[in-house]
N, C-alpha and C positions, 0 to 999 in steps of 0.2 A: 471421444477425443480423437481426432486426425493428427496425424505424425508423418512427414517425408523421412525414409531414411536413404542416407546417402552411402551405397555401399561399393566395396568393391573386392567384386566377385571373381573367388580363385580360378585360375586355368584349367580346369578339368572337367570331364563329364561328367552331369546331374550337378552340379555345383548351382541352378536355382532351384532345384528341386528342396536339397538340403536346408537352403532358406525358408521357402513355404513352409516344410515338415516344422521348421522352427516357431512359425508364426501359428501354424495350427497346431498346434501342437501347448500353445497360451493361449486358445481361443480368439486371436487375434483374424480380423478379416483386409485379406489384400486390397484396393480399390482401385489401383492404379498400377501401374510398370512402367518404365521408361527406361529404352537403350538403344545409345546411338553409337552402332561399331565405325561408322568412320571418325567421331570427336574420339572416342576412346574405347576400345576393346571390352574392358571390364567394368566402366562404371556404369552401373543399373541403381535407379531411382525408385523407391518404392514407396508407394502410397501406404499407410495400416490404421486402420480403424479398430480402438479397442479403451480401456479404462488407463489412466495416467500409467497405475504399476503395471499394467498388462503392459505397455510397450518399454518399462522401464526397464523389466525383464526381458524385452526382446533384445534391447540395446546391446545389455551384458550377454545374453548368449548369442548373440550375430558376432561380440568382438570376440568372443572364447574361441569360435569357429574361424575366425579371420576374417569376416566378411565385413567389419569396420575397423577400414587400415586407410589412414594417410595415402598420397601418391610420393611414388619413390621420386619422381621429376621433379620434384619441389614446385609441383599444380597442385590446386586444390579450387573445390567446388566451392561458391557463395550462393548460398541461396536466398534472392530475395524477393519479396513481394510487390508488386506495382497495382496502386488503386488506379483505376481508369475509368472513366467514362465509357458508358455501357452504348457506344452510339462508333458506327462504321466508322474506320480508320485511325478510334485512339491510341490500339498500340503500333502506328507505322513512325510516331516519332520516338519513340523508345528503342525499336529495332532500329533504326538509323544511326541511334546514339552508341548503340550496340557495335554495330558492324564499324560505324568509325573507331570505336578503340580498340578493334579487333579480337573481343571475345568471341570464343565459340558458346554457342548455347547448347548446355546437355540436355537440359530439361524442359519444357512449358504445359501448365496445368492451370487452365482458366475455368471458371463456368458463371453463369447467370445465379444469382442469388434472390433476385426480387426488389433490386433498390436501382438508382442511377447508376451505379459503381459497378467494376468489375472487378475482382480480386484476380492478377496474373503471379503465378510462382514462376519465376525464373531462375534456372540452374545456371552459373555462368564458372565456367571453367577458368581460370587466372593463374598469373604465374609471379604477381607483385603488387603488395596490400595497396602500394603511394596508387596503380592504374585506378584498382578496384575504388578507392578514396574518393579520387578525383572523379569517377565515374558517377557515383553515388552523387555527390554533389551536383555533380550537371542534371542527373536525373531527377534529382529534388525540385527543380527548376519546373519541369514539367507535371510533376504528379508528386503524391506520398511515395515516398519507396521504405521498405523497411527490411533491416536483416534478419532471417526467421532461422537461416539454418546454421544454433548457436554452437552444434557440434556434432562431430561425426566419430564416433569410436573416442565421445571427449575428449579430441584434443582438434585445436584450433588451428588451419593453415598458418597462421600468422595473429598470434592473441596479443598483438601491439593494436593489429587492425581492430581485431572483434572490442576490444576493450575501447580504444578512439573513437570508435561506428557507435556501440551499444550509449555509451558516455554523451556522444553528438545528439544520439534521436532520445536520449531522455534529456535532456535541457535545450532542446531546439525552442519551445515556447516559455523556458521559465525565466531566461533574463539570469540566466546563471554566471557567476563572475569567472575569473580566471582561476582563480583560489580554490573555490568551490570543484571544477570540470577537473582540479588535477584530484583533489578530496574524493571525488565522486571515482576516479578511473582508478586509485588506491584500494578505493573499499572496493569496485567491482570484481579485480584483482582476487584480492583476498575472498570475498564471496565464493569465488570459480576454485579458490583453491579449498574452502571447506566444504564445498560440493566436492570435488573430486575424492578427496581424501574419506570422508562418509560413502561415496559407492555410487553417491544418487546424481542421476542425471540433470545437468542446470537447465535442461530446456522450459520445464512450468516454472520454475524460479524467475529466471531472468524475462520469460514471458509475462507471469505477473506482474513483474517490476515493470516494465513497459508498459502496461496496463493502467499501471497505479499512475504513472508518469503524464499517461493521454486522456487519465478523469482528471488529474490537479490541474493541467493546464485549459481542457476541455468547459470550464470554471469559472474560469477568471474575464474579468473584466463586466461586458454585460449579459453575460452567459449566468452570472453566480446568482444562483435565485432561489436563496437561503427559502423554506418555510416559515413563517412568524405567526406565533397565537401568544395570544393577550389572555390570561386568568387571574381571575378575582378571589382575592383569599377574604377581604373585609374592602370595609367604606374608605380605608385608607392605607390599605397593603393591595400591590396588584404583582401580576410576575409577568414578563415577556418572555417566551424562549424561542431563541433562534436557533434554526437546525441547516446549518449548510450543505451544500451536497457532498463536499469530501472533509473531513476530520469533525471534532467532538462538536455538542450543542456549548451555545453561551448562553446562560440566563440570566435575567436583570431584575434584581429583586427593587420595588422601589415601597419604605416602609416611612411613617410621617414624615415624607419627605427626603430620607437617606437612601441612597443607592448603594447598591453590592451586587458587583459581579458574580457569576460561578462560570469557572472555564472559560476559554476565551481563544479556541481553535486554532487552524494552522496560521503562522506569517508572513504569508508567499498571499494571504489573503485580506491584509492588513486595510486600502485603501479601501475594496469593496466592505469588507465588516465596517469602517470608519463611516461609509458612508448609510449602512444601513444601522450603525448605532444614533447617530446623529439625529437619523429621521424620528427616534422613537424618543433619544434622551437631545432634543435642542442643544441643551445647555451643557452638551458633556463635556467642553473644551474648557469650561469654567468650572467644574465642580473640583472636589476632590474625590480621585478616582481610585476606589476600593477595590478588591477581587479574593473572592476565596477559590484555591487552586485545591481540584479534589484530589490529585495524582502528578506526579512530573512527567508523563509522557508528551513526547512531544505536539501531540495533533491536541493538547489541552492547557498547555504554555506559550503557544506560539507568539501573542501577542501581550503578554506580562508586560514586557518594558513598557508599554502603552499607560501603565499606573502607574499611580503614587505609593500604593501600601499592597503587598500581596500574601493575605493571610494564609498558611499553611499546616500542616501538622509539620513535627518537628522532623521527623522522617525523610519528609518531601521537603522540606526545608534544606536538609541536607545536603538530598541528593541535587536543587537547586543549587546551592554553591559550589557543589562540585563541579556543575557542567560550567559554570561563572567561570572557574580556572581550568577551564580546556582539560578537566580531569572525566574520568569515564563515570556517566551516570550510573542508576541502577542495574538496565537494562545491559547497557556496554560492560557490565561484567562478569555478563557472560559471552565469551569468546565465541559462540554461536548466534549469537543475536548482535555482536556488536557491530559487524558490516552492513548489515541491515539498517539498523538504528541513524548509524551515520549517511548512507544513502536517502533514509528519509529526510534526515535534518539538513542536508544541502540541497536535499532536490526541494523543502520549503522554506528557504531561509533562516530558516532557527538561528535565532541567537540568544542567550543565557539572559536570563534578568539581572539587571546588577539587586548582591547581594544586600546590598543596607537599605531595600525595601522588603523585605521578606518579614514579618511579625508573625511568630508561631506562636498558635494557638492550643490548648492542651496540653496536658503530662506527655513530657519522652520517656516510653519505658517501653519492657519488651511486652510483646501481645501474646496471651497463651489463650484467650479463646477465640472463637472465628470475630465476634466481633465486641470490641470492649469502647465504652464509654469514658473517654481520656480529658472531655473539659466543654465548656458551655459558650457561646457566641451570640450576642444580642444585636441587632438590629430594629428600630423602630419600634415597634409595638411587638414586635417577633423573640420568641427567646428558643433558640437553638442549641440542643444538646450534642455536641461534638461526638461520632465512633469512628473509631480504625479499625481496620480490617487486619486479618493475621498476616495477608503480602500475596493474596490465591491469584491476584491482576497485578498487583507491583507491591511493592513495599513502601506503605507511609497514605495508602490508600484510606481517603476518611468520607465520611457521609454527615450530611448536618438532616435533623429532625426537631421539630417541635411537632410535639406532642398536643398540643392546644390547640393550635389551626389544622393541624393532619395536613404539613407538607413536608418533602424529604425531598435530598440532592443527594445522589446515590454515587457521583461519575458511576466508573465501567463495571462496577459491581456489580449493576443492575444498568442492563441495555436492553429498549423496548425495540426487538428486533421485527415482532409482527406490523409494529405502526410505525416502519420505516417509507421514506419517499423513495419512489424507484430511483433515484440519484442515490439518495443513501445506501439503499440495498445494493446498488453497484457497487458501490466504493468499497463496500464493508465485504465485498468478496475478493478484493485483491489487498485491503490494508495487512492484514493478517501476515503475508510474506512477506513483509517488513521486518519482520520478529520474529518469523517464524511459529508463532501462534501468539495469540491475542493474550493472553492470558500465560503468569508465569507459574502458576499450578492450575489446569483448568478442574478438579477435582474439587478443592478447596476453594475456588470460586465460587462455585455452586453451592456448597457447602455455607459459603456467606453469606450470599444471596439468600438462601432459605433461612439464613439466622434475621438476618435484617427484615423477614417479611411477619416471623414468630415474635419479631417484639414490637410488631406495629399495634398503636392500642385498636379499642370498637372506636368506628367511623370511617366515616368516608374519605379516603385522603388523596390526596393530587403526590404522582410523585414522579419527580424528571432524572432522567437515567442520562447518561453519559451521551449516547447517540439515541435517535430515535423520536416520537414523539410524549407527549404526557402520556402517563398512564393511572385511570380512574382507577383505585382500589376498594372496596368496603372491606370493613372486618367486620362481622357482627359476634354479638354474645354468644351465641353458638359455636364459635370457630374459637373463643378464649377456653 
């Protein structure tokens, strides 16, 4: 991992020696420098190459030493990236844009990557966030620009800007309301401040989040080019499952003739899934539209409102009506996951299913083993024995099995992560900092998962996990 740090280095002799010592001294390798004594005397740019915590620990011991401090002049460095075209004289109209609003540049660090594009870091020295704003904005006109340098000794020249900037380049493509942009710049807020307060530096945080931000919209429209396989359970049970590129699979059980959803992904993705349900169910606008939800998270609720009846365990049911009155789900309570959670659900639309469709299914009781047998669920020719989980990925987590056909709906209990699409696999590396890990015991997850696979009967069975594609299992006599 590559890190600029933006430092600024005390008055005295050997004062970059002192820095080096600190970076080798974590194993950490220099790759670049940059200073320019007539912009300013002591700011020096540094390139470091080294693992996330290797530079996290630099961060803290450069600011122990003084070397990430604010400017007393009330200047402070932006640093941001410009994609450009890899072809003579792309960046002459950026510097122009530059020199009209009379930044100095401390910094620039280009090279060749192997694509059309050129990635330029621009250090741009400013003395008021409205220039820098305005700046950014005309820039955008011309190319990507994006802000990278989210802090320096953690604290922000101006965190009205970094907050408005960060809030802008993540709903530049999602059709974000005005409601949502103030929601989003609250929880950012908050985010920066349980970063800070924890020790850890928000640059992979708020990276990822950006990340997450440029695959959901990267998506949509006719970009979204879900996987779709068709399996055959009998002559008159078949399953569809669709696996999107970013959030959970939907699958479409169709049994003599009755349909039932499972999961039903993000709803920032609502007209492209309508238009790939359509192709497979004609008739979906006339039927009556079922769905069993395996989890309340959001990238597996997204499109509920879409139904008529949304079968859940009673758990999930719950946690359901809570989000219905704007009260904090499972997730949001935890005070560490909850700016996260809420950054997801504005940055996809989320909105709560109204509660007088929800029909729970199964006993509410508490779960004392990893995975207990709470009630039974019939469809078609299908008879489905309902389990919940003890709560090791959320609380109210349930899986449906029949035993007869050897098919299982596991959600995120069980995620086929080797037979993911490289879309998927991308996604599922930056969703994770949304929550700060995927799983709310990831021990006891695992723990379920191997309970769920110990009471699979002998046979062959088809079983669809949360993300990912099907997965063939046998069980033979041997393994009972």
């Amino acid at each position: 991992m590559n890190k600029t740090f933006v430092t600024k280095m005390p008055n005295h002799i050997g004062a970059f020696l002192k820095a080096s010592k600190c970076f080798a001294s974590l194993g950490i390798n220099i790759t670049r420098v940059s200073y320019n004594k007539a912009v300013d005397s002591h700011m020096l740019f540094i390139d470091a190459e080294g693992t996330p915590q290797q530079l996290e620990k630099a961060a803290d011991e450069l600011t122990a030493i003084g070397y990430l401090q604010c400017a007393d002049d009330n200047r402070s460095i932006v640093l941001l990236e410009f994609k450009l075209k890899d072809e003579p004289g792309s960046v002459t109209a950026i510097l122009e844009l530059i020199s009209a609003h009379n930044f100095n540049i401390s910094y620039i660090s280009s090279q060749e990557n192997g694509t059309e594009y050129q990635l330029f870091k621009m250090g741009l020295i400013v003395d008021s966030s409205d220039k820098i704003s305005t700046f950014i904005e005309e820039a955008k006109k011309l190319c990507n620009v994006r802000v990278i340098d989210y802090n320096h000794a953690d604290n922000i020249y101006d965190n009205s800007f970094f907050y408005d900037t960060f809030v802008k380049e993540l709903t530049s493509a999602m059709n974000i309301s005005a409601e949502s942009k103030n929601e989003l710049f609250v929880n950012t807020n908050l985010a920066m401040q349980i970063l800070n307060e924890s020790g850890v530096s928000p640059y992979r945080t708020f990276e990822s989040i950006s990340r997450f931000s440029e695959l959901l919209a990267a998506s949509r429209g006719n970009n979204f080019s879900p996987r779709v396989t068709f399996h055959n359970v009998t002559d008159n049970t078949s399953i569809t499952l669709i696996e999107p590129p970013c959030g959970s699979n939907t699958t479409i059980i169709k049994s003599d003739g009755e349909y039932l959803f499972v999961d039903t992904g993000y709803a920032c993705y609502k007209d492209e899934m309508l238009s790939v349900i359509r192709s497979i169910v004609p008739e979906f606008d006339h039927i009556e539209k079922k769905c069993f939800v395996t989890h309340a998270d959001v990238d597996h609720c997204g499109l509920l409102p879409l139904f008529d009846t949304v079968y859940a365990s009673a758990k999930t049911a719950e946690c359901l009506r809570l989000e219905s009155r704007s009260e904090n789900g499972f997730r949001e309570r935890n005070p560490l996951h909850k700016p996260y959670v809420r950054i997801c659900k504005e940055l996809t639309s989320y909105t709560a299913v109204d509660p007088q469709k929800l029909a729970v299914i199964g006993s509410e009781r508490e779960i004392h083993q990893l995975i207990e047998q709470t009630g039974f669920f019939e469809l078609g020719e299908l008879r489905f024995e309902l389990y919940e989980g003890k709560g090791g990925h959320l609380a109210g987590e349930s899986m449906l099995i029949d035993f007869e056909h050897h098919i299982a709906f596991t959600g995120d209990i069980f995620v086929n992560i080797k037979d993911m699409t490289a879309h998927q696999a991308q996604y599922n590396r930056y969703a994770p900092i949304l929550m700060t890990s995927v799983d709310t015991d990831r021990e006891l997850c695992a723990a379920e998962r191997e309970a769920f696979f110990q009471r699979l009967g002998v046979g062959d069975w088809q079983i669809f996990g949360g993300h990912g594609g099907k997965k063939s299992y046998i069980v033979s006599n041997e393994q009972m």
